[in-house]
N, C-alpha and C positions, 0 to 999 in steps of 0.2 A: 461513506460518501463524502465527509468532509474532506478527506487525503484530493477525492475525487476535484472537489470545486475547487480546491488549493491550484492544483496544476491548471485545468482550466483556465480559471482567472489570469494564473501569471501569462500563459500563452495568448491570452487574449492579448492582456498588456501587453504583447510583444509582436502583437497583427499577425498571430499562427490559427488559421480559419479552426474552429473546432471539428467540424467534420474531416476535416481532412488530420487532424488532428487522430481519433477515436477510429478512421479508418487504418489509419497507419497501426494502433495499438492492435487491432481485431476488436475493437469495443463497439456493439450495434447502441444506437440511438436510445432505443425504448430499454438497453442497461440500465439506464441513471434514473428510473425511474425506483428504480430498488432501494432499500436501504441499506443494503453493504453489498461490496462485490468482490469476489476471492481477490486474495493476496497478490495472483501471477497476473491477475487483469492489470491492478492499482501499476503492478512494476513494469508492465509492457507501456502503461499509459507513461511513467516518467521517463523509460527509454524512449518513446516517439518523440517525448516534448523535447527533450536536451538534444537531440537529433536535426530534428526540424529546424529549432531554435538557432541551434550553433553558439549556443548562449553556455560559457564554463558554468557562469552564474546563477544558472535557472535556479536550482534548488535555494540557494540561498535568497535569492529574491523571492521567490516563491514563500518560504518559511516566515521572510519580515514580513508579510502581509495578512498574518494568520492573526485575528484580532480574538475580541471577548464573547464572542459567538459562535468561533467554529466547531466547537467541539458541543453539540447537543447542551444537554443536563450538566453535565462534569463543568460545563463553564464555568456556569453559575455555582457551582458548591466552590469552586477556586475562587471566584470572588467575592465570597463572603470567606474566606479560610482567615484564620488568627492571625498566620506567619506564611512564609516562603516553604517554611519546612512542610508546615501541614497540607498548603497546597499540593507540594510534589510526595506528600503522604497517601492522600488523597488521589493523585492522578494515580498511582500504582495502584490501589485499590481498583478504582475502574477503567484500567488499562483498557479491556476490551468491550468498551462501552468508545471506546476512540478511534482503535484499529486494531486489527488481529497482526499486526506486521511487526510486531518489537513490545517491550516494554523497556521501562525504565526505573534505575535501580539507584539509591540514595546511599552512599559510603561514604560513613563518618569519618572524619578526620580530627587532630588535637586543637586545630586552626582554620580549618576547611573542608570542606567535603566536594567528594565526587559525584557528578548529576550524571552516572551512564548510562546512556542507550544499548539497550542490546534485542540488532534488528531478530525477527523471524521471520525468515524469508520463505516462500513456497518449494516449487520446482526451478523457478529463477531467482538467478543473483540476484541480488537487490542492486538497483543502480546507485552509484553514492553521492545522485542528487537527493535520492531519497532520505538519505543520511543526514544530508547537509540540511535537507530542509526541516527534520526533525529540530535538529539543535538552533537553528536560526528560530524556528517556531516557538522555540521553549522559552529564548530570549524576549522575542515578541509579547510573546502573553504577559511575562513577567513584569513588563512595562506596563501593562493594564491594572496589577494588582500592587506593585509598589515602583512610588513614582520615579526613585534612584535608579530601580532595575535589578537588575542581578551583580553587576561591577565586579565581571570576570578577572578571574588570576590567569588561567589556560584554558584555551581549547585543543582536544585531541580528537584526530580522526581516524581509523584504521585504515583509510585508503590514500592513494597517491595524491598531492596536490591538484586543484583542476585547473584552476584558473588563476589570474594575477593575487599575489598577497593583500595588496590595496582591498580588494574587495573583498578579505576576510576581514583583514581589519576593520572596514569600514561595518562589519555586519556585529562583529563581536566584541572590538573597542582592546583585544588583547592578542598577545603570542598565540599563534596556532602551528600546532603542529599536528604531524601528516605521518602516516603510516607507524601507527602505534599500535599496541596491542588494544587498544579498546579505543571507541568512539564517547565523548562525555567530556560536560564541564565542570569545572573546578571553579566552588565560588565560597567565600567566606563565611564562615559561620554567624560571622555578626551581622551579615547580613540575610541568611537565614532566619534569623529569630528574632530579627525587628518584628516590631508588632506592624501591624497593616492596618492601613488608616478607616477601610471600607469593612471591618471584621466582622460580621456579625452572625454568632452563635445559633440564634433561632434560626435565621432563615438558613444557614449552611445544614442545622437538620431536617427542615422541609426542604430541600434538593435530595440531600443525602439518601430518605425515604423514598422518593421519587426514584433515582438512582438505580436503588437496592433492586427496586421491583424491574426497570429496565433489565438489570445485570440477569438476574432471576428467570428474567421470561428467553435473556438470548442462552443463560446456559442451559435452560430446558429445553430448548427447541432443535428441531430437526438436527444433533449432529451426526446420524446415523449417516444421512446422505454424503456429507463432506469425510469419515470413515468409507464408506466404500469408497469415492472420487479417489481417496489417497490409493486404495486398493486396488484401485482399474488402471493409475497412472502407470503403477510397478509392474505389471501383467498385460499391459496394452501388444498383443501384436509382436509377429505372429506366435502363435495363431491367436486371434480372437478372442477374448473372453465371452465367456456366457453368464447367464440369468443365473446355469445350475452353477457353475462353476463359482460365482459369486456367492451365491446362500452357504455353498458345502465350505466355503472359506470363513464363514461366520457360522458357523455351524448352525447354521434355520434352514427347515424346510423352503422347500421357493415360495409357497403360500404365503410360509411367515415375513420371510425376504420382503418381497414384493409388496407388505401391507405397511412394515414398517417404511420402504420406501413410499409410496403413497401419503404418510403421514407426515410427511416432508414437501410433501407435494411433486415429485417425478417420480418418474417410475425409468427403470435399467436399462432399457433402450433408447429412451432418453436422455441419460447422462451420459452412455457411452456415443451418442450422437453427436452432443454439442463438446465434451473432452476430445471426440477426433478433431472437430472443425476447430475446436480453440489452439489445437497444436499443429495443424495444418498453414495454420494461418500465419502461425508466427514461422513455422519451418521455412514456408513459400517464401513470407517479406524479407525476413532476416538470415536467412543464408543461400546458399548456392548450392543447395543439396542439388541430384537429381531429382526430378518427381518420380520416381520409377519407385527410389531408393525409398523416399517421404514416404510412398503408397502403401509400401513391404511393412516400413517401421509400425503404421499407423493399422496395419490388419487385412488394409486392402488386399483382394487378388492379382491387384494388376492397376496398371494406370489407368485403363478404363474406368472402372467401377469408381476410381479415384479421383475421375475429371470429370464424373457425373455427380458423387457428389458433392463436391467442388461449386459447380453448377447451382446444384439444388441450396446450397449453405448463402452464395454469393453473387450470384448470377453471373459468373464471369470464369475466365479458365485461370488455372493457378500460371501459367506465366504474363500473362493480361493483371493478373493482380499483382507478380513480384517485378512487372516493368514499371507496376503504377504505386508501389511501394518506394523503388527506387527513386523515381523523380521527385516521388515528393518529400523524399530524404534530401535532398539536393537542393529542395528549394527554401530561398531563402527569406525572411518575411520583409515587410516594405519599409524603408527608413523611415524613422518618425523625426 
């Protein structure tokens, strides 16, 4: 959910109404009430905002803004860390204590080393505000824990330029380049291993415990559920998957099936409910399928069954939602 507030905020800053915002993504209200929310939602949320926005910049403004609080527990063990190094030792450790969307990977050099990102992205592309806003973020923080900064050599992106150079520059202080094999920055070993003025050993191991038990409780918990979701996405339609068809794919009885889903807290009609409407919804906003076609993909019999539950997800018909999608792609926020 921190990915989540990041975007928010910056849109706010930029008078882009939040609801209209989360409606554009498929994202309901009582979401954010959670403490993580799948990968495809976070990347629908940054394609709505750069959208809306019309902002090349979003991601990267969005990333400066990421202060010594956004990341839970991990913050805090970063700023107590020795060095730069140990910090992004440490973020690698509890990578998915931040975001299940990427991690980040530390290659030494004889003079410098490589900081790369390497995103994990769902069923959708990652947009490469996302991208951007990672490596602006990283810079961010680094400001929080040594007062110099990181005092880049290069930044590389794997995707096309977005926006004017000025506002790399101005974000990164170095040459950036654009469509590389890897996304990551390049920053001096010596300033890796300066010591950090705030270092302190005890309390970075009272987070670290704290941490541990976090990491601990998210790897033991429900992945059964997000295994079958990957498994209903591949088999969605037509025809339909089933309850049985799902167990015999995991080899458990439905019993077993169904208990272990329960222990996750949903149960298979369930998930194959809210997987329709989460892919319906971006189907209807962001293309120009037919709904006929959308219907067939998604398992429906027919458009009926398809604009009832439509109905039932939304209260509104799927072209009432992709005219209301449209404009508010067009629209544009109020000059400040």
């Amino acid at each position: 959910m921190s990915w989540v507030q990041t975007v928010l905020g910056e849109a706010q800053r930029q008078g882009i109404d939040a609801t209209s915002l989360l409606g554009v993504a498929g994202i309901r209200a009582d979401e954010l009430n959670k403490d993580r929310l799948p990968i495809d939602h976070i990347t629908r949320l940054w394609r709505a905002a750069a959208s809306l926005s019309q902002d090349a910049g979003f991601g990267l403004k969005a990333g400066l803004h990421v202060g010594p609080a956004s990341f839970n527990v991990v913050s805090f063990i970063l700023q107590s860390a020795a060095t730069l190094r140990d910090a992004f030792a440490t973020a690698q450790k509890y990578q998915r204590l931040i975001s299940d969307g990427g991690r980040i990977q530390l290659l030494p050099g004889d003079e410098a080393s490589w900081l790369v990102y390497h995103p994990r992205q769902g069923d959708l592309a990652f947009s490469p505000h996302q991208i951007e806003a990672v490596l602006a973020a990283i810079v961010s923080f680094a400001k929080w824990l040594s007062p110099s900064g990181l005092g880049l050599q290069v930044v590389r992106f794997s995707h096309a330029q977005l926006g004017p150079r000025a506002g790399y520059r101005q974000a990164f202080g170095c040459p950036v380049e654009f469509e590389q094999a890897y996304s990551g920055l390049l920053v001096s070993n010596a300033v890796l291993d300066r010591a950090l003025p705030q270092a302190n050993p005890q309390l970075a191991q009272v987070h670290e415990q704290h941490a541990a038990l976090h990491l601990k409780a998210l790897t033991d918990e429900g992945q059964f559920d997000h295994m079958v979701r990957t498994w209903l996405i591949t088999h969605l339609g037509p025809p339909l998957p089933t309850r049985t068809d799902a167990a015999r794919a995991f080899g458990l009885s439905e019993r077993t099936f169904a208990r272990r889903l329960l222990a996750c807290g949903t149960h298979f009609a369930a998930m194959l409910d809210e997987l329709r409407k989460e892919l319906a919804l971006q189907q209807v906003a962001q293309t120009q399928e037919p709904f006929e076609d959308i219907a067939l993909h998604l398992g429906f019999a027919g458009a009926s069954p398809f604009y009832r539950a439509f109905d039932r997800w939304v209260g509104t018909t799927p072209g009432e939602w992709r005219q209301r999608a449209k404009e508010l792609t067009h629209q544009r926020p109020p000059a400040h």
